[in-house]
C-alpha positions in Angstrom: 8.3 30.7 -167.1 11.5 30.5 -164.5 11.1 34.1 -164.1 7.2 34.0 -163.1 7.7 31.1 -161.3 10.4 33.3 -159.1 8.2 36.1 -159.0 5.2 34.7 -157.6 7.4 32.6 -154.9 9.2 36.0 -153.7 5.4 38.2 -154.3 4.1 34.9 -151.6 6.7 35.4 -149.4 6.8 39.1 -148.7 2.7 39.1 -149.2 1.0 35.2 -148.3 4.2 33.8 -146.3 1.4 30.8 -145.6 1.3 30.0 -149.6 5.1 29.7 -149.6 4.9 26.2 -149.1 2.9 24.4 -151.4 4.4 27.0 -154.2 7.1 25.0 -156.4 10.8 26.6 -155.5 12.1 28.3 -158.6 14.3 26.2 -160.9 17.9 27.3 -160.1 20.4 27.4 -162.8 23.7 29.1 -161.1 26.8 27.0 -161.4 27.8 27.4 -158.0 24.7 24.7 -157.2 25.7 22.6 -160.1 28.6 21.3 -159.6 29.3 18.6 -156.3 31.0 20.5 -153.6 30.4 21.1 -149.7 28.3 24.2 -150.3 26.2 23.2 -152.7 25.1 20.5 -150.3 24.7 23.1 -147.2 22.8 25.3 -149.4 20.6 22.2 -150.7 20.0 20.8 -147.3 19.2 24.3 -145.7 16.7 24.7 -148.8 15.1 21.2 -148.0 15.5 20.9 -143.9 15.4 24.2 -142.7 11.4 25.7 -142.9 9.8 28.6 -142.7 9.9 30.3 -139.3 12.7 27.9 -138.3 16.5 29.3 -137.6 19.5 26.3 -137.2 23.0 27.0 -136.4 26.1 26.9 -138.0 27.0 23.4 -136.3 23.4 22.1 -137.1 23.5 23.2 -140.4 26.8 21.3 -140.6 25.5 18.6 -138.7 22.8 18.0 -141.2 24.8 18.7 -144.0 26.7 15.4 -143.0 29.6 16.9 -141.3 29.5 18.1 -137.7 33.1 19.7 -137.5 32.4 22.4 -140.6 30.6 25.0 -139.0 33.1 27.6 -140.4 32.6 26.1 -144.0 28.9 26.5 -143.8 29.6 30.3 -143.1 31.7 30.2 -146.1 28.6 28.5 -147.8 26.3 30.9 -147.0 28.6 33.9 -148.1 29.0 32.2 -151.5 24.8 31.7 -151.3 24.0 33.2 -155.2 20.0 33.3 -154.2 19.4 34.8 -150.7 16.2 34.6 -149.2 15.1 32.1 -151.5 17.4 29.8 -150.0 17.1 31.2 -147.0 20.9 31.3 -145.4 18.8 34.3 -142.9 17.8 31.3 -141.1 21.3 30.4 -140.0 22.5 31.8 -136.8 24.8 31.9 -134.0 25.3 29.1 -131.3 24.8 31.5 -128.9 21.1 32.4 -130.3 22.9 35.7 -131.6 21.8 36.3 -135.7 25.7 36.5 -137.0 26.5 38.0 -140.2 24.1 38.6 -143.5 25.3 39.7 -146.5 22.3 42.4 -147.1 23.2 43.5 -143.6 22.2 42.6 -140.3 19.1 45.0 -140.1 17.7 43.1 -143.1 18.6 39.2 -141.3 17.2 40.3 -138.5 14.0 41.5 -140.5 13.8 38.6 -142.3 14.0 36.5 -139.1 11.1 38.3 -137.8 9.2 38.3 -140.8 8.9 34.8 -140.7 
C-alpha cells in the first residue's frame, strides 16, 4: 500500500500537479526522519509550510524551522534530504533569488521550479 500510495502522489505530480494536494503524502519510514535532530525538523517543516509553486530561502527555511541563524544547516538538511521532490528541498533557494545547489543537478531544480 506505501508503494501505491507513492506512486500515485509522484504519477499526480508530474501529470495532475492540481490533485497533489488533497492526495495523502506517502508514509515515510527512513531513519534519517525518525530520529529528533535539526534536519528532520527542516525537512518536516519544508514538507508542511512550504506549498506547491512556492520557493523560501535558506534563512526562511531556517527561520521557520525555529532557528534564524542556521541557514548553512538547512543546506546541510537538504543534502541529507533521503526523498527529493517529495519533500520538495527544489523549493529552497538562494537569498539572492538565484536557485543554489540540487542534488539531481541544477538543470533538473530549475525544472522542477518551473514545473510547479
Amino acid at each position: 500500500e506505501p508503494l501505491k500510495q507513492c506512486t500515485a502522489w509522484l504519477h499526480a505530480y508530474f501529470c495532475e500537479p492540481a490533485r497533489t494536494a488533497s492526495l495523502p503524502v506517502p508514509a515515510f519510514h527512513h531513519p534519517l526522519l525518525q530520529r529528533d535532530s535539526f534536519t528532520r525538523q527542516v525537512l518536516w517543516t519544508l514538507l508542511r509550510d512550504v506549498k506547491f509553486g512556492e520557493a523560501v530561502s535558506y534563512k526562511q527555511l531556517a527561520e521557520l524551522a525555529g532557528n534564524s541563524r542556521a541557514a548553512r544547516a538547512v543546506g546541510g538538511a537538504m543534502r541529507s534530504n533521503p526523498i527529493p521532490i517529495i519533500i520538495p528541498c527544489h523549493r529552497v533557494i538562494c537569498s539572492s533569488g538565484q536557485t543554489g545547489n540540487y542534488g539531481g543537478g541544477n538543470l533538473m531544480k530549475e525544472w522542477l521550479l518551473s514545473h510547479e
